[in-house]
N, C-alpha and C positions, 0 to 999 in steps of 0.2 A: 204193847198190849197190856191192857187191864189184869193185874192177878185177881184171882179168888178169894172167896175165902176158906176156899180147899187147899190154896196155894198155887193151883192151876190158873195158867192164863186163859183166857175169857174163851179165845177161840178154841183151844183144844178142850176144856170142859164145855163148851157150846158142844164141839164135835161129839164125845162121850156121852151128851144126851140120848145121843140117836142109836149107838151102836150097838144096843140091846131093847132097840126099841122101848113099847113105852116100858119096862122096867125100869131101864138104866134112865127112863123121863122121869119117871116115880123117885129115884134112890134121888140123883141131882137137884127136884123139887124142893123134895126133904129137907136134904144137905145144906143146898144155898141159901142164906136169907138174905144175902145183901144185893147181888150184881143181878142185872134187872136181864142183861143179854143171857146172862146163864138160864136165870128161871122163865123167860121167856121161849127158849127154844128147849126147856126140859116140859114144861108145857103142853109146847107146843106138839113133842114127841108124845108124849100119853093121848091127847086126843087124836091124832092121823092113827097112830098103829094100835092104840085101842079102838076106837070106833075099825078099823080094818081086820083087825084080829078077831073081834068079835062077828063082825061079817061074813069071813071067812071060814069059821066057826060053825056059825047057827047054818049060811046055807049050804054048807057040807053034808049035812043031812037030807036036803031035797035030792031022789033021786036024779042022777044024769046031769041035769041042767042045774043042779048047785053045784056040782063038781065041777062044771066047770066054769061057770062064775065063778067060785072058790081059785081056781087056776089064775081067771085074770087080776083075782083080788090077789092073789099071791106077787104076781108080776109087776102090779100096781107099787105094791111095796115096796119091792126090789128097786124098782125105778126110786121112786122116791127117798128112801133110804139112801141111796149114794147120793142123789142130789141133793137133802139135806144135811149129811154131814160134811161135805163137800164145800156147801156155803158158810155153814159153821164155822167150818175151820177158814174160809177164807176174812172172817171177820165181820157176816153179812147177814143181817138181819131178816131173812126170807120166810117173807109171810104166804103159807096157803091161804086160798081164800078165806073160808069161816073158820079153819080152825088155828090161820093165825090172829085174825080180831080178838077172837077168844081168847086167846093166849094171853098177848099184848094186852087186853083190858085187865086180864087177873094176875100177871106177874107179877 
């Protein structure tokens, strides 16, 4: 495995993207300028669980039926959250639909 240049190898700061959602995508963005797998999947975390978090958010306010869309955006997360640190760590570069293009074009 590739080091950083946090010193971390490529998979476990790939993994560390995710584990505070996009925060911990925010801090590693920042942090990395050079390894493209890191800033690529810290990225790729701020758009998924920002655009999610925001979602879950705003329709948290619609009486009844935000709440519970809110719920499945919740659920959504969770899934996704393991599954992408999951691949992270396995050395795998997994793109969601649009917002791994995204990612991948601006790393």
């Amino acid at each position: 495995m590739a080091k950083t240049s946090t010193g971390l190898d490529e998979n476990v700061a790939g993994l560390l993207c995710y584990v505070l959602g996009w925060v911990s995508g925010l801090v590693f963005f920042l942090i990395e300028k050079k390894n493209k797998f890191v800033r690529f999947h810290a990225l790729q975390s701020i758009i998924v669980f920002g655009v999610l978090f925001l979602a879950g958010f705003i329709l948290g306010y619609i009486p009844f039926i935000g709440g519970v869309i809110s719920w499945l955006i919740s659920i959504l997360a969770l899934v996704l959250w393991i599954v992408l640190m999951v691949k992270a760590y396995q050395g795998e570069k997994f793109k969601l639909p649009w917002a791994g293009d995204l990612a991948e074009k601006n790393a």
